[in-house]
N, C-alpha and C positions, 0 to 999 in steps of 0.2 A: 652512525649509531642512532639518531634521532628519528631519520627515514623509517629505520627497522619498526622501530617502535611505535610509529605512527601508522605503521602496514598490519604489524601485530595486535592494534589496537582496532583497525577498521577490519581483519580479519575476527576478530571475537565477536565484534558486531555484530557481524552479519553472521555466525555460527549463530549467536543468541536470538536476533532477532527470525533465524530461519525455523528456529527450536516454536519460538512463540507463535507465526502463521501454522504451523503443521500442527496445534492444537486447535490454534482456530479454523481450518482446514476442515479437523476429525470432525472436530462438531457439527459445522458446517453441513458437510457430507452426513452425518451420521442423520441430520433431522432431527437432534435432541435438542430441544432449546429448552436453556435453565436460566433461571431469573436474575442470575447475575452474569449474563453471558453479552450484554448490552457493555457494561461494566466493565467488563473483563478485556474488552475488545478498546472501549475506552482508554483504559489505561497506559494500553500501548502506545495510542500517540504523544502520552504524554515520557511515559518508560525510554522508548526508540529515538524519539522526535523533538522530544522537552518543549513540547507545547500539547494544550490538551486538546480533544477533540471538536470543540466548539471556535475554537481558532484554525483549524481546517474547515472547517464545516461554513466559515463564514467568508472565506478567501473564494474567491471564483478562479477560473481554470488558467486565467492568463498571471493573475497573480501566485495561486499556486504553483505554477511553471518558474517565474522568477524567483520565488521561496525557495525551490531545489536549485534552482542553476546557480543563486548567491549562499545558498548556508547549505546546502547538503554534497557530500562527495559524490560523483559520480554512481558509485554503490550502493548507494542510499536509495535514489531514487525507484529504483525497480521495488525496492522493500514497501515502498512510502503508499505506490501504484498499490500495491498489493494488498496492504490493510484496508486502504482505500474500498475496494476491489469486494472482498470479503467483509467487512461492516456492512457495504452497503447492500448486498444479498442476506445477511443479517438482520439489516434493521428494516431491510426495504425500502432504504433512501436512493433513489435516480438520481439527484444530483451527485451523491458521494459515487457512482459508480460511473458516472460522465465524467470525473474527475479522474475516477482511475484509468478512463479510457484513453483522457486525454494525454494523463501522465506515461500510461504505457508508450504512445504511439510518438513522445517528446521523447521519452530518454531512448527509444528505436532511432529517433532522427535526430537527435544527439551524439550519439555513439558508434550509429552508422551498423547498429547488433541490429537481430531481430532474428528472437528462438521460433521456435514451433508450439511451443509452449504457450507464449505470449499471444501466437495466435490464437492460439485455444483456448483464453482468459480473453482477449476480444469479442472473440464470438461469443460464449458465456454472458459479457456484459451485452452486449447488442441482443441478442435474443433474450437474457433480462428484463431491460430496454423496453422492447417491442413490446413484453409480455405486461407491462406495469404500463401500456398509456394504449 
């Protein structure tokens, strides 16, 4: 019973947390940037992740690798990538999107997954990347 519960619990998770990227996604996409949209993207690491964005933002790529493999379920981490991923096309921070690069390409060789998808969020960050130095 406890199983259950803890599957149904990391299933809402990731419902909720998938609800939250596909706003920031639209926006993203959309080109609209509004003044609390820095903010809003904030909150999540704190909402998702129960730490706030200035504690990712300060962790480097090796550390934030062991911060998912010790405190985050497996599930998590693609979500984690992905905030990642999008704040930093957001805010225009290279490091925060070097991190999601990294994180992508750790939970691919962690999990031994790798969508088409994730590639397609690679290359996004890479030609990012390229285009910002």
């Amino acid at each position: 019973m406890g199983i259950r519960v803890e599957k149904d619990t990391i299933l809402n998770w990731i419902n909720e947390m998938g609800k939250f990227l596909r706003l920031i996604v639209e926006k993203w996409e959309s080109g609209i940037s509004t003044s609390g949209e820095d903010e809003e993207v904030a909150a999540g690491y704190q909402t998702y992740f129960g730490k706030d964005r200035h504690y990712f933002q300060s962790l480097d790529l090796a550390a934030l690798k062991a911060y998912a493999d010790e405190t985050l379920q497996v599930e998590q981490v693609r979500p984690l990538a992905l905030l990642h991923m999008y704040d930093g096309f957001i805010s225009g921070d290279g490091s925060l999107l070097e991190k999601a690069k990294g994180l992508l390409e750790h939970h691919a060789a962690s999990t031994g997954s790798f969508s088409f998808e994730d590639f397609d969020h690679l290359a996004k960050i890479d030609a990012a990347l390229k285009q910002g130095s």
